[in-house]
N, C-alpha and C positions, 0 to 999 in steps of 0.2 A: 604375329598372326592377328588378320582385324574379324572381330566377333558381330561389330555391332556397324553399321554404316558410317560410314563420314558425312557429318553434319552440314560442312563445307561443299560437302560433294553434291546434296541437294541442290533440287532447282530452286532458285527465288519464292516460287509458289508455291512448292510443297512446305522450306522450312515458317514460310507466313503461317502456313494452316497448322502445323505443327506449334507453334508460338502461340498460337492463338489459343489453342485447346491447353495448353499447358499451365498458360494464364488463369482458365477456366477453374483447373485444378489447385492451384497455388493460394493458400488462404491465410490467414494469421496461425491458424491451430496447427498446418503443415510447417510454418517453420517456425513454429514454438517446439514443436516434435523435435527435431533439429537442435536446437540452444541448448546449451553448456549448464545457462542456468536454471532448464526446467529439471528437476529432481529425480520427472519420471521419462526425460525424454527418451527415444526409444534409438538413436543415434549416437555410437563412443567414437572417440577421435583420440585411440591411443590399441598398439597394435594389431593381430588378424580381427579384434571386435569392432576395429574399422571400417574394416574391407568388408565385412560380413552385413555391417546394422545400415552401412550406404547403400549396398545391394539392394537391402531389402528396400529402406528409402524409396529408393528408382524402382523396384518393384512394385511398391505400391502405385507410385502413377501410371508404371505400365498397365497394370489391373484394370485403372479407372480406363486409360484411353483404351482400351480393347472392349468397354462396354458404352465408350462416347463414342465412337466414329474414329476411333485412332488406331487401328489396329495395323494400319500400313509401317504404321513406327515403331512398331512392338519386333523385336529390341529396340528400346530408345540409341536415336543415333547418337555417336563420339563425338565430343568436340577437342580437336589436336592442339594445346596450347602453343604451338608452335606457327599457328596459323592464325589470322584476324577471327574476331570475332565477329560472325554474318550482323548484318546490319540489321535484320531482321529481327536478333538477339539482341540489340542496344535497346532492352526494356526489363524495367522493375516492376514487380506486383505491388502496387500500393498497400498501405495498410487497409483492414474492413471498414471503415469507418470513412476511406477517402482520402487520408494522409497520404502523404507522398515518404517516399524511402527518396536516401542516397542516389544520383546515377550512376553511371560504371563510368569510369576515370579514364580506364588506358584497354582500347579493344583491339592492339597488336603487343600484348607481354612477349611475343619470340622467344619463348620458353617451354622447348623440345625437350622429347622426353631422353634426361642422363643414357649415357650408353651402356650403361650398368643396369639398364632396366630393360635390354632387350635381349633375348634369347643367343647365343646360347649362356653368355655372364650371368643372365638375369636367374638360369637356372640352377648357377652354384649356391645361392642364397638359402642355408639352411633350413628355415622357418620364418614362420609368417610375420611373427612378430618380428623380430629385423629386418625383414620385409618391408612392414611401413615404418616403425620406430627409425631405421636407420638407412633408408634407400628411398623412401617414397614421401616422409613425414615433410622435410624441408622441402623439395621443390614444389610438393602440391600445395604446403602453405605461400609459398612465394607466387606463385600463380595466384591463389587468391589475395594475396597484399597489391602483387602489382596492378592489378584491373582497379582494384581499389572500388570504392563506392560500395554498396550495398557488398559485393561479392569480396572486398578486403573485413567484412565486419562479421565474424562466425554466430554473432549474436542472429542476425538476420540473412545471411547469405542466400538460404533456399529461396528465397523472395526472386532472387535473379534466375529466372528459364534458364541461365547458359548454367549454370551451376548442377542441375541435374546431368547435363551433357558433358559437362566439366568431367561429373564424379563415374556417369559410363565410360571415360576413357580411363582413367585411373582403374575400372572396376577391369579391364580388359588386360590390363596387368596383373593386375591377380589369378585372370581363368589361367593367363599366358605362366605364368610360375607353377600354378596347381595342377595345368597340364605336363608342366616336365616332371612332377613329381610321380606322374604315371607309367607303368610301362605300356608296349603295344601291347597286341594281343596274341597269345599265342595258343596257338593249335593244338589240342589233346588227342582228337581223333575219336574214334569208335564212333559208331550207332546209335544216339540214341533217340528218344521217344519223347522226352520228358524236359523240363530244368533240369538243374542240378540242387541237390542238396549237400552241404558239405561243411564239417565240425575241424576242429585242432585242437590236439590234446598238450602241443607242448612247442615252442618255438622249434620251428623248419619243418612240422607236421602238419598233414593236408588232409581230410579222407574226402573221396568225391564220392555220390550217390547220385544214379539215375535209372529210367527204366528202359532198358532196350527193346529191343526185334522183337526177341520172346516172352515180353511181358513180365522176364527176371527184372527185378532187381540187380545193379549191378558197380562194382566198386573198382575205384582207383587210386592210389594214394599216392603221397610224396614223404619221402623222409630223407631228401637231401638227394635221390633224385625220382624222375615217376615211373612206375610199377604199371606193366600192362592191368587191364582190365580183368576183374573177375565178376563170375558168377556167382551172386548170392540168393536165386532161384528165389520163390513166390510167384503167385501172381497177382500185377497190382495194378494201379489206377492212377496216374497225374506223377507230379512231382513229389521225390520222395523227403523227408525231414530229417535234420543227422544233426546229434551235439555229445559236447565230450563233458562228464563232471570229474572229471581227472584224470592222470598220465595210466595211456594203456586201456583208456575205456570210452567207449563209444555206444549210443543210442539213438537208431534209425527207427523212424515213422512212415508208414502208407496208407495210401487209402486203399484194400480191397476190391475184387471186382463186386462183393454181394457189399458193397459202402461200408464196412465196418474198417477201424483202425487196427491195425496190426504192428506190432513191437518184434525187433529182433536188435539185440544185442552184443556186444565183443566186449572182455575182458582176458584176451588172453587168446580165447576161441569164438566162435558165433556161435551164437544159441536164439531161438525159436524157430517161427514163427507164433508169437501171442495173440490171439482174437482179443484185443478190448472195449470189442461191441459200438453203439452207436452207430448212428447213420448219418453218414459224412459226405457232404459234395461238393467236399474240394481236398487238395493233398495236404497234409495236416503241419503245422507246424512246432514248433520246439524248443524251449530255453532251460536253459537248468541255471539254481541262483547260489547252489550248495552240493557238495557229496551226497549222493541218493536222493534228489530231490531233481524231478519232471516236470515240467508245465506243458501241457499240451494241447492245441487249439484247431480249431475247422471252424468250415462253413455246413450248417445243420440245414435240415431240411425246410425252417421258416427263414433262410437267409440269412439267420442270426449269430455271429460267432460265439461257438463251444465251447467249453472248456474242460480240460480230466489234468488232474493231478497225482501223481507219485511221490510219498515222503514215508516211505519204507512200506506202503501197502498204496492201494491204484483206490483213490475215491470216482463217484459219480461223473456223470456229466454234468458242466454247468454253464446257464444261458447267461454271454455278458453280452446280449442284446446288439445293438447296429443294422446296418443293412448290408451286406458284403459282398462282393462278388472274387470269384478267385479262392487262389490261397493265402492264407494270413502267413506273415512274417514274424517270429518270435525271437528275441534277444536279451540277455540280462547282464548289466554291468556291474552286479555284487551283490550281496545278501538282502533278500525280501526286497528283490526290484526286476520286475518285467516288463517289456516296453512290445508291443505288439502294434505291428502297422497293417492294414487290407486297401484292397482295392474298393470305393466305396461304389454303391449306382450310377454316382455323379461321374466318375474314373477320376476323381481326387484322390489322392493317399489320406488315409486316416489313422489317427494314432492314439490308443486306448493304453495306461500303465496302471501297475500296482505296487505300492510303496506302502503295503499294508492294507490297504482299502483301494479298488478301483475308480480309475479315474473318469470324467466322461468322455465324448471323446472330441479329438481335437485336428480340426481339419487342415490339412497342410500341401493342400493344393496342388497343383498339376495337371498332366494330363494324360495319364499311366492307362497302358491297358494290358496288364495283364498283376497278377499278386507282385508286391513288393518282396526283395530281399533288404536282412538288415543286419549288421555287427557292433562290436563296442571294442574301441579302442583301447576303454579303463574306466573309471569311474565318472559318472556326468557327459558320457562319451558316447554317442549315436551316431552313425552312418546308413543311410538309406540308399537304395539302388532301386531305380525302375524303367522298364519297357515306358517308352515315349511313345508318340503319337509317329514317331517318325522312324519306328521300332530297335531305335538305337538305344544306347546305355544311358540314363541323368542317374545324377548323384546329387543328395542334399545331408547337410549333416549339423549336430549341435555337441557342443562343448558348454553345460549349464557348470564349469570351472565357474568360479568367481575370480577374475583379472583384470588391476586396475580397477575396482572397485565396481566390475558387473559383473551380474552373472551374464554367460553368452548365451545368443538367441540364432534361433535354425537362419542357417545360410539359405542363398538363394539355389536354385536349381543349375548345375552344372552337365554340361553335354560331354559326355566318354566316348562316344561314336560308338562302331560295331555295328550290326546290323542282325537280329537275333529274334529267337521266338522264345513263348515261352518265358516264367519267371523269372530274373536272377537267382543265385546263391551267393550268399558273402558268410566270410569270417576273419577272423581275427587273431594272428597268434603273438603277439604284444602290441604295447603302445605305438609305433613307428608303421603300421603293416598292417593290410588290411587286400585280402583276397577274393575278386569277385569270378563266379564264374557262370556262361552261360553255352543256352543251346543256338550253334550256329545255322545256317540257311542248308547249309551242306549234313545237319546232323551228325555234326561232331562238339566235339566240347572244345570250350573256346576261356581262355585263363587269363584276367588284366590283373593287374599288382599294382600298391601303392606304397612308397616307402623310403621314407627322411632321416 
């Protein structure tokens, strides 16, 4: 499935202009970034921290050309190494200084992509890491030896424009594997009003939260299989907040119609409605990091995300500043660790944590409009979900594992389809599996799954 144009496919004139500005971009610091031998380059070339730091790579000059005049190439187009190289592409970026680099040796290598790398083979492939390690590592390097010149020498290779184009079609193998690892979408039904909010207490357990017709509160779950809807009555305001700190317990969050946050709990049975005061204008969000310990977040009345805690008694409110729009997204991957995403002014996703001390916070781009959803696979494990411009599902996620000798850094943004309003919900009920759920066009609930 092609993501990104054929390079080939352009007219003469477009891929000049495109060449040209690329050139622009291409400097000694961009592919020192690149090289093996800088310490801190921000580029690995050893399993999925390949596919992910190249993304980002190409990401970066996508950035620049969407604010030089290049935004007709944003996605940067594919180059098929089974096809010549445009003539237009027989150039190197000299070094700053005027030096000249290597030229490219050989611009027909005739080296198509294995048939083991295309759908439906390519989606027996377990994981990422044997992914490239063992289906993608050799041929991509053979394509770079045989062109030879600047683009057979990993020291300098980004220097050659076809090499960004090179590494978008290899990157289109990767969306093409991460999309079989998804399922479609499936239909839940009901009415509702809202997102969804939704926790798991225990592998193959679901609970769904949203706000219907009647301004209830209202639940559905899975425990191997799904349970019509119920009514858990209130009345409430946006998108509800649900998380589990253990087997058989469940803690739901709303906003109120008078703005206050209101707690209702299950342990067996449902208990409240709790007024926890505050004045909240957006649906609140939720992580727990421990047995009876709460973190709970909003957007307040100066636009500033909120904060109230539970660790065996409910403290204050408290201001961890920003500017936010939406619901904030809350998630914790282990003890004394919170990762909390918003929709910023900008409709960037923004990402504030606490590992003891709060962090500042940290902009992670896009073009979201409405609150993020987010989960954790397990420890150093982030998944994000958000409403795109194009009101369909992106996914961006990080794995700060140390492998092969890095820690990994956030992937690029991936396209889910659907077509949805309204925030995500996601969670998680082990390592392998990660559940997002949204509000469809039709106002019903709408259920993608992920799972290796």
């Amino acid at each position: 499935m092609s993501h990104r144009a054929d390079l080939n496919g352009l007219s003469p004139a477009s891929r000049a202009t495109l060449v040209a500005k690329m050139q622009l971009y291409i400097n000694d610091a961009i592919v020192w970034a690149h090289s093996p031998a800088n310490p801190n380059a921000i580029v690995h070339h050893m399993g999925e921290h390949a596919f992910i730091t190249h993304r980002n790579f190409i990401g970066d000059m996508e950035g620049w050309l969407l604010t030089h005049g290049g935004s007709a190439f944003v996605p940067l187009p594919a180059w098929n190494p089974a096809n010549p190289i445009p003539a237009e592409f027989n150039v190197v970026e000299p070094q700053d200084g005027g030096t000249p680099r290597p030229a490219l040796v050989d611009l027909t290598p005739s080296l198509g992509k294995p048939a083991g790398l295309v759908p439906p083979a390519l989606c027996g492939i377990g994981d990422a890491e044997s992914l490239w390690n063992v289906n993608v590592d050799g041929w991509h390097g053979n394509v770079h030896v045989t062109i030879g010149g600047t683009m057979g020498d990993i020291e300098i290779a980004p220097a050659a424009p076809i090499f960004f184009n090179w590494h978008a079609y290899v990157d289109e193998i990767y969306e093409d594997w991460l999309r079989c690892k998804w399922s479609g979408w499936e239909d839940l039904g009901g009415i509702i009003t809202s997102g969804v909010g939704v926790s798991s207490w225990a592998a193959g357990r679901l609970d769904c939260f949203a706000k219907g017709q009647n301004n209830h509160m209202w639940h559905k779950w899975f425990d191997g299989a799904w349970h019509n809807w119920e009514d858990l009555g209130g009345v409430i305001d946006e998108t509800p907040a649900a998380v589990s700190w253990g087997p058989g317990r469940i803690d739901c969050f709303v906003r109120g119609m008078d703005n206050h946050m209101y707690h209702k709990w299950f342990d067996g049975a449902w208990h409240g409605w709790e007024d926890l005061g505050g004045i909240i204008l957006s649906g609140p969000a939720v992580a727990s990091w421990a047995s009876g310990r709460l973190d709970c977040f909003a957007r307040g009345q100066n636009g500033h995300m909120w904060h109230k805690w539970f660790d065996g008694t409910w403290h204050g409110w408290e201001d961890l500043g920003g500017v936010i729009d939406g619901t904030p997204a809350a998630v914790s991957w282990g003890p004394n660790r919170i990762d909390c995403f918003v929709r910023g002014m900008d409709n960037h996703m923004w990402h504030k944590w606490w590992n003891g001390a709060w962090s500042g916070w940290q902009d992670l781009g896009g073009i979201i409009t409405a609150g993020p959803g987010a989960a954790s696979r397990g420890v150093n494990q982030l998944d994000t979900f958000v409403k795109g411009g194009d009101n369909s599902l992106w996914y961006r996620w990080v794995d700060r594992s140390v492998v092969h000798g890095h820690a990994g850094t956030w992937s690029g943004w991936h396209k889910l389809g659907g077509i949805f309003d309204d925030e995500p919900g996601a969670t998680s009920w082990g390592p392998n599996r990660i559940d997002v759920f949204v509000r469809g066009g039709n106002n019903h609930m709408y259920h993608k799954w992920w799972q290796i």
